[in-house]
N, CA, C and O of each residue as an XYZ file, in Angstrom:
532
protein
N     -60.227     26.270     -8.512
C     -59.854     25.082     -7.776
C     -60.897     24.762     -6.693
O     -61.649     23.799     -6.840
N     -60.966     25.709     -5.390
C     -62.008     25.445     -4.806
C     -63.411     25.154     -5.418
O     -63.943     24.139     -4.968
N     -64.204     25.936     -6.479
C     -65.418     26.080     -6.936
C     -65.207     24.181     -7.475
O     -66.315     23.677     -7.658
N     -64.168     23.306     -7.691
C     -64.386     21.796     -7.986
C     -64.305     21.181     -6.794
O     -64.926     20.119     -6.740
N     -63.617     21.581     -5.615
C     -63.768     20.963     -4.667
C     -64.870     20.931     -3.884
O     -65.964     20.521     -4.271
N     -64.675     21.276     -2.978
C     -66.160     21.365     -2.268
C     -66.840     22.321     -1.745
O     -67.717     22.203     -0.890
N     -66.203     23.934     -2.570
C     -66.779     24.857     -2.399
C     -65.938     25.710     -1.536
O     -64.774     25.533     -1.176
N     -67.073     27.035     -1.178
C     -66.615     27.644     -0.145
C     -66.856     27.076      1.292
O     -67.066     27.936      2.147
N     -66.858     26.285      1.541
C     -66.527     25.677      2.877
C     -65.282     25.098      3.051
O     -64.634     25.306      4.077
N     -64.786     24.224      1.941
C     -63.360     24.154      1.706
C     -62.659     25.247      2.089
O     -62.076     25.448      3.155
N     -62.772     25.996      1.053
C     -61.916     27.435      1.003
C     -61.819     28.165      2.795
O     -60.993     28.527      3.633
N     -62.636     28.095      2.673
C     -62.705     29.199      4.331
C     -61.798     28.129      5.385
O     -61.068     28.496      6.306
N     -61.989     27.158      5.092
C     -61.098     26.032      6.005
C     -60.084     26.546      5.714
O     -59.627     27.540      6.277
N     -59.476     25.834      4.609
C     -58.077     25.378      3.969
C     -57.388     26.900      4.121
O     -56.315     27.017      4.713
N     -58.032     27.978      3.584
C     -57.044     28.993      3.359
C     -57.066     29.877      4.786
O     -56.337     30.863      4.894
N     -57.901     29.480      5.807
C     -58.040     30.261      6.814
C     -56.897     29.272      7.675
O     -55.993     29.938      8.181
N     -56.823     27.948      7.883
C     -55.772     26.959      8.169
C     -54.259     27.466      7.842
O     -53.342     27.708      8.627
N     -54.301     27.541      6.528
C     -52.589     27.763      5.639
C     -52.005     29.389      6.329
O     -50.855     29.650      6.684
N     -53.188     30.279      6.359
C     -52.753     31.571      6.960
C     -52.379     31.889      8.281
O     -51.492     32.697      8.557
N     -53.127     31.183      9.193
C     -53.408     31.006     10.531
C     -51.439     30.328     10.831
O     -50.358     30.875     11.049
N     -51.896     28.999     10.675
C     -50.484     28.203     10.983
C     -49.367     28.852     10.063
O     -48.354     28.206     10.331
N     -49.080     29.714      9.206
C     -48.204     30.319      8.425
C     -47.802     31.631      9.157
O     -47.025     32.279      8.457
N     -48.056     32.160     10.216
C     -47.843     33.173     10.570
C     -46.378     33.326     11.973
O     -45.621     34.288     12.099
N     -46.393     31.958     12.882
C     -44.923     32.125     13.230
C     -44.014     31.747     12.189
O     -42.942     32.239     12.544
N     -43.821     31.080     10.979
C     -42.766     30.896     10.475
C     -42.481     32.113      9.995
O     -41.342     32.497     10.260
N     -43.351     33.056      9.191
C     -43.550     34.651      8.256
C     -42.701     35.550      9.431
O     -41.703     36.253      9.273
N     -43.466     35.264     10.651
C     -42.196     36.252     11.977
C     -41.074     36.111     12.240
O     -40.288     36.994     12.582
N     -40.777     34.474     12.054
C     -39.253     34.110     12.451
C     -38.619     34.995     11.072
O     -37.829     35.882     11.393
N     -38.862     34.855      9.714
C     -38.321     35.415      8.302
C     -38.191     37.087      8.265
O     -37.139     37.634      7.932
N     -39.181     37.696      8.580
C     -39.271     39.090      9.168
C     -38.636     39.227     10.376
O     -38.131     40.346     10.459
N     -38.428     38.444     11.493
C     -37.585     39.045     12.229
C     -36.201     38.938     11.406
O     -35.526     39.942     11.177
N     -35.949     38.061     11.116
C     -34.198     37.843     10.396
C     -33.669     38.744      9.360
O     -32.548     39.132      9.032
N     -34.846     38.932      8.971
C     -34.406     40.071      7.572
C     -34.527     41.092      8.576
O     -33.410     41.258      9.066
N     -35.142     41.642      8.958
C     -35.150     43.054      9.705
C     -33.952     43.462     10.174
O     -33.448     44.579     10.067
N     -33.428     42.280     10.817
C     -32.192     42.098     11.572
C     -30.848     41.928     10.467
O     -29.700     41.850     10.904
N     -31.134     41.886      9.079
C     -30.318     42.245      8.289
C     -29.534     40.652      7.826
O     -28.763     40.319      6.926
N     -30.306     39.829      9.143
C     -29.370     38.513      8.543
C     -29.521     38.018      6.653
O     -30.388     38.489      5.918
N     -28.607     37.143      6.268
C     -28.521     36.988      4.770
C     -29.335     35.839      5.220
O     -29.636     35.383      6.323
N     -29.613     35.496      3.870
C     -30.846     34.305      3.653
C     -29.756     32.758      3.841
O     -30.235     31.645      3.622
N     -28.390     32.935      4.238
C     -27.458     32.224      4.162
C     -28.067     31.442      5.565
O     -28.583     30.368      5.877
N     -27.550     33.021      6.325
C     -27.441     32.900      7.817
C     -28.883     32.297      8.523
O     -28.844     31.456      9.421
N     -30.461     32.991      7.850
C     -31.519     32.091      8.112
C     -31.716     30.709      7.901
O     -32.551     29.963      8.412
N     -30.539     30.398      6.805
C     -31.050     28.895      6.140
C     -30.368     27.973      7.380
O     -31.023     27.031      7.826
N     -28.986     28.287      7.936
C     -28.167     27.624      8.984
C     -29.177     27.523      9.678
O     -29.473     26.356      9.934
N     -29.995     28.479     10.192
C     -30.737     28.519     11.759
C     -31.633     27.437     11.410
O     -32.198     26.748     12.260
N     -31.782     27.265      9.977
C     -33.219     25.840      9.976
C     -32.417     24.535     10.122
O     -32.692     23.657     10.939
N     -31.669     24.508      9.481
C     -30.742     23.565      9.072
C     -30.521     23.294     10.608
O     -30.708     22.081     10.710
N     -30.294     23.672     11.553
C     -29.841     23.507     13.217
C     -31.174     22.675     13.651
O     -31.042     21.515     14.040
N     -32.764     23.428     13.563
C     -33.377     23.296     14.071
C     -33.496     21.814     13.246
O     -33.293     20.826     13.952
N     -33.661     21.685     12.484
C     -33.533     20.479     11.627
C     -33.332     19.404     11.865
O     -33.916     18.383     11.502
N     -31.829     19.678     12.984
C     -30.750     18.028     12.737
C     -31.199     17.891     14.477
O     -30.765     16.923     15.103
N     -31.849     18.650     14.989
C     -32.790     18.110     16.212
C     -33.551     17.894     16.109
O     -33.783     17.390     17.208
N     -34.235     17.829     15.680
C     -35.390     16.450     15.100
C     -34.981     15.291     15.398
O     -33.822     14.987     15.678
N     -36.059     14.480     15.347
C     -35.207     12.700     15.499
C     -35.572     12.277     14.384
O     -36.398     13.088     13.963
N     -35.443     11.552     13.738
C     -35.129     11.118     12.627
C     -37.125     10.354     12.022
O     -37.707     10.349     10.937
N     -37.422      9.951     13.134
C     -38.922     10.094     12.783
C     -40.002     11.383     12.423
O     -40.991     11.566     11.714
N     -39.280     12.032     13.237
C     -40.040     13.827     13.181
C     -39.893     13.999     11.684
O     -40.767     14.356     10.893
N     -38.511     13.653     11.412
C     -38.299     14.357      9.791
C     -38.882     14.116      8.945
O     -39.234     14.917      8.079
N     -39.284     12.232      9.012
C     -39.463     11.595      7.999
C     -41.324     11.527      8.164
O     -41.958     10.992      7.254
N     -41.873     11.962      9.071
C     -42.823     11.995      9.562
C     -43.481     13.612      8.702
O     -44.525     13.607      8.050
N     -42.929     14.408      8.828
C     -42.492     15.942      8.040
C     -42.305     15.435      6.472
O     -43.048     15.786      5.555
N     -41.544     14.837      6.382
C     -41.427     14.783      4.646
C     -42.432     13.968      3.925
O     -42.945     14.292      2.854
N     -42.673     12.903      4.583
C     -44.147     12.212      4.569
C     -45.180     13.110      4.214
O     -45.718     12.969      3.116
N     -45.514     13.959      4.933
C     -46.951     14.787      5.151
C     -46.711     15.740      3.641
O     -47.608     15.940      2.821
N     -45.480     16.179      3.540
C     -44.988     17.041      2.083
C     -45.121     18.635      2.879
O     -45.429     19.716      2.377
N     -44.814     18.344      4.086
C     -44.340     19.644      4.669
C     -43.071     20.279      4.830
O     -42.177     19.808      5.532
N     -42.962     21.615      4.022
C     -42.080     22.410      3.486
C     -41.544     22.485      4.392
O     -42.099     23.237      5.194
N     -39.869     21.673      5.025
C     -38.899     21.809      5.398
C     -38.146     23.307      5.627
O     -37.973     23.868      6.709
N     -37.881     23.630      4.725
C     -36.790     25.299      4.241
C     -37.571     26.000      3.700
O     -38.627     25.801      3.100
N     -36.868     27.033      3.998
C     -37.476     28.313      3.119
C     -36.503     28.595      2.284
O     -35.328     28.650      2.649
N     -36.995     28.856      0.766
C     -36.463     28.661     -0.531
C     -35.631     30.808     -0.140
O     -36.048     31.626      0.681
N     -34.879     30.897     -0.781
C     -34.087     31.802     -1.310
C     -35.347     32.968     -1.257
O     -35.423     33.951     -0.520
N     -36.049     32.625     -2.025
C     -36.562     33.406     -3.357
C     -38.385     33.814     -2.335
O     -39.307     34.628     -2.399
N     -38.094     32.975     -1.760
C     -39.034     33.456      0.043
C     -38.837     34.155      0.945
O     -39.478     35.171      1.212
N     -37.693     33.597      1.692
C     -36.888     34.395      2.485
C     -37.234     36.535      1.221
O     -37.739     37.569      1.658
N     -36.907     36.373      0.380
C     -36.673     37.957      0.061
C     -37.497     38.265     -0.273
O     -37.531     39.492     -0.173
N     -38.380     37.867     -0.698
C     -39.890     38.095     -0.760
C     -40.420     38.083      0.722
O     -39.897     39.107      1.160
N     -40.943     37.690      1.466
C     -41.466     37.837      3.081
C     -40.531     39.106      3.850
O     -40.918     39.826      4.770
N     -39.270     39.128      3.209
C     -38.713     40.252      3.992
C     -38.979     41.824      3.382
O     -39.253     42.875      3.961
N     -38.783     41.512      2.027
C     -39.178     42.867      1.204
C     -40.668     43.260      1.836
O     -40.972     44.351      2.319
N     -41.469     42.153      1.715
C     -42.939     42.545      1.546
C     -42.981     43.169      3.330
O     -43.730     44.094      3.642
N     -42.126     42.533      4.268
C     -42.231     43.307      5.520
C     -41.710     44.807      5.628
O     -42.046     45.529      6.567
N     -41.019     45.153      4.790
C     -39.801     46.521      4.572
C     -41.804     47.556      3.952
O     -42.394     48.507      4.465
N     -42.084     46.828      2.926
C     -43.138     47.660      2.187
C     -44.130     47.751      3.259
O     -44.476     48.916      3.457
N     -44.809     46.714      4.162
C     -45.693     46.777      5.091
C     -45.431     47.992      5.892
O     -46.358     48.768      6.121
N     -44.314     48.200      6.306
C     -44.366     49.435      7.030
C     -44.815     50.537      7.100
O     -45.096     51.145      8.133
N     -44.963     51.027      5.603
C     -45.507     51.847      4.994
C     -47.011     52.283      5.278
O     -47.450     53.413      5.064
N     -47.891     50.972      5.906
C     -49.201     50.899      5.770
C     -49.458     51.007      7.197
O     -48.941     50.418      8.146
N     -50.528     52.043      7.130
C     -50.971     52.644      8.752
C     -51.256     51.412      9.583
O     -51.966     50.481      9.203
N     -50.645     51.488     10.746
C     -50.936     50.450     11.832
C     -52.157     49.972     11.856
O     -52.254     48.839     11.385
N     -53.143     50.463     12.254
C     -54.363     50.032     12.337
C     -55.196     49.487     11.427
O     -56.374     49.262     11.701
N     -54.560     49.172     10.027
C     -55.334     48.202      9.248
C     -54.619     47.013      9.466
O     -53.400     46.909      9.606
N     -55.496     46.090      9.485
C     -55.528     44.843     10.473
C     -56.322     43.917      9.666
O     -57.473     43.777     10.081
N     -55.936     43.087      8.372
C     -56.841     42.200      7.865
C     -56.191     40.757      7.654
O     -55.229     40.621      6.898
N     -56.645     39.889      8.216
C     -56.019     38.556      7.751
C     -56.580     38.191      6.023
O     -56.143     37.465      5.130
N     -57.459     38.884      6.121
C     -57.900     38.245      4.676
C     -57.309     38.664      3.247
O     -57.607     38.313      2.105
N     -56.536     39.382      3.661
C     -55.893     40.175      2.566
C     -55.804     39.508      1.489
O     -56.617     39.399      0.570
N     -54.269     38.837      1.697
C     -53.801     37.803      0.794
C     -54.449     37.185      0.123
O     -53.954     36.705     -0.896
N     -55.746     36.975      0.434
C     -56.764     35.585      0.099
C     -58.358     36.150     -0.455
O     -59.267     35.507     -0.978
N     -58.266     37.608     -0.103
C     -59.639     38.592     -0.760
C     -59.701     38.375     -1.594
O     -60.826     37.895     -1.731
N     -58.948     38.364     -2.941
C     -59.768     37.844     -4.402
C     -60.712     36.565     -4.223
O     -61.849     36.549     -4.695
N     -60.272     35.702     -3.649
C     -60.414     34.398     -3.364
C     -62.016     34.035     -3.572
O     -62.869     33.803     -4.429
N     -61.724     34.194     -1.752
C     -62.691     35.005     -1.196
C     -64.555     35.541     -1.831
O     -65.746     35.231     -1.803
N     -63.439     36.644     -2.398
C     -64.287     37.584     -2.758
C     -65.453     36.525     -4.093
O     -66.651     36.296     -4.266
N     -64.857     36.369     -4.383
C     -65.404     35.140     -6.012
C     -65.628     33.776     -5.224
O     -65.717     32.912     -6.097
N     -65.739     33.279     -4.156
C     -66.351     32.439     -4.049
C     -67.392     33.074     -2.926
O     -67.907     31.985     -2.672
N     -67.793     33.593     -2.434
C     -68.520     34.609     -1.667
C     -70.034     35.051     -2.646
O     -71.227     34.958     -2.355
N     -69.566     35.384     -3.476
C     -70.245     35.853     -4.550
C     -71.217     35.195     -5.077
O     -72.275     35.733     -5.406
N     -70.897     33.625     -5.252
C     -71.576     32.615     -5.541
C     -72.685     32.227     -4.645
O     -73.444     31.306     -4.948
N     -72.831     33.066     -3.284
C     -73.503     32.312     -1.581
C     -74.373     33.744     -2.056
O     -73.843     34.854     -2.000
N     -75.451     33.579     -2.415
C     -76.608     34.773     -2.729
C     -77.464     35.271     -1.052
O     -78.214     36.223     -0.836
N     -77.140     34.572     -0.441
C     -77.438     34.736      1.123
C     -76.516     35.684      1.912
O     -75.328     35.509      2.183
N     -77.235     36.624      2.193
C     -76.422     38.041      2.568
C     -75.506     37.046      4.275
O     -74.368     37.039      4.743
N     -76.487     36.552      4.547
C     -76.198     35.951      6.721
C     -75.434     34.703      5.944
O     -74.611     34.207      6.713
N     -75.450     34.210      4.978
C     -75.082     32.610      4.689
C     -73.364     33.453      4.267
O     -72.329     32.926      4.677
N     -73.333     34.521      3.584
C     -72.023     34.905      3.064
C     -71.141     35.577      4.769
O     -69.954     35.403      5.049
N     -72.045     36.226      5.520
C     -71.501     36.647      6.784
C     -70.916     35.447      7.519
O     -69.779     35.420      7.991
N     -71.890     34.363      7.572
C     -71.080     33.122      8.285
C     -70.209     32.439      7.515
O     -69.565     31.823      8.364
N     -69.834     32.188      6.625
C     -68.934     32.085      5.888
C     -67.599     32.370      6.170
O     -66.672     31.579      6.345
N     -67.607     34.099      6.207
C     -66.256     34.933      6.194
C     -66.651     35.569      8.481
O     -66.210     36.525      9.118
N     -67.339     34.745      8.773
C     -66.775     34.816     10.068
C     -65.920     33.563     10.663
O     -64.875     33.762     11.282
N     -66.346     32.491     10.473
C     -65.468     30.966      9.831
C     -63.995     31.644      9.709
O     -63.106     31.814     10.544
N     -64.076     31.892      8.628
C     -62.519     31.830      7.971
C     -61.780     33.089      9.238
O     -60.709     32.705      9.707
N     -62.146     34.091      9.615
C     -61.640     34.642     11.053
C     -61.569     33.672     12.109
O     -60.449     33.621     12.617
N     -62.366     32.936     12.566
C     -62.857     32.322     13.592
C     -61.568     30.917     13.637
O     -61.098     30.593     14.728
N     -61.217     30.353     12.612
C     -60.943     29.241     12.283
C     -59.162     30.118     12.234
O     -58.198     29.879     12.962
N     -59.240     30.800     11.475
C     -57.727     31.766     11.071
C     -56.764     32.311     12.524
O     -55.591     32.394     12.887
N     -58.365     32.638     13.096
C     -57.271     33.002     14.861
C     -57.289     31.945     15.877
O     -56.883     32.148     17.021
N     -57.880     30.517     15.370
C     -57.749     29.388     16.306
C     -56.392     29.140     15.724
O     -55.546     29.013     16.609
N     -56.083     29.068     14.916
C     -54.689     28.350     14.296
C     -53.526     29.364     14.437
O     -52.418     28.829     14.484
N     -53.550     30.937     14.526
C     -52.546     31.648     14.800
C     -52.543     31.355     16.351
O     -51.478     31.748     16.826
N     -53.321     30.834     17.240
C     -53.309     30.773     18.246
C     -52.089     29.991     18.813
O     -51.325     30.082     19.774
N     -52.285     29.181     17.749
C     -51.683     27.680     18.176
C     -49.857     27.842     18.411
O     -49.187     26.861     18.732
């Protein structure tokens, strides 16, 4: 997909963007499961945050094709995968995880050892401006 778009500059954006801004919703889901709530009881808490919105926010949100709820089948997946994380020694620390194949194969293509370093400092650089946020 990327290799038709516009490359790895795309990629290091887009997927360093989606990870970055994806990371308080992944905490609110991991905190709730941790906490044992059912995917019932998380869906109410959106559904609340929801109907405070004003009615432009929403439609402003559904416009853009930004994912409202978290599907069932998310919720237990993000919580499982937090139950298994535990497992893994504290101190490994990679945002790129998820996205290393990716990555890795469009990286591959940049024959420039400093051109592939700036690249995958981007996608950090860009990944902790947006978890920032």
């Amino acid at each position: 997909m990327y290799e038709e778009k516009d490359g790895i500059e795309s990629a290091v954006l887009d997927l360093s963007d989606c990870l970055g801004y994806s990371i308080f919703e992944t905490e609110l889901i991991e905190e709730a499961y941790m906490e044992g709530k059912s995917y019932q009881e998380f869906h109410e808490s959106e559904l609340e945050q929801w109907n405070e919105l004003s009615k432009s926010e929403q439609e402003e949100m559904i416009e853009s094709g930004e994912t409202c709820f978290t599907s069932e089948a998310e919720y237990q997946r993000i919580g499982g995968e937090k139950v298994a994380s535990q497992k893994v020694p504290e101190h490994i620390k990679h945002a790129d995880i998820p996205y290393r194949p990716v990555l890795a194969r469009l990286l591959k293509t940049v024959h420039d050892k400093s051109e592939r370093i700036k690249h995958l400092d981007y996608f950090y650089r860009n990944f902790n401006a947006c978890a920032d946020k």
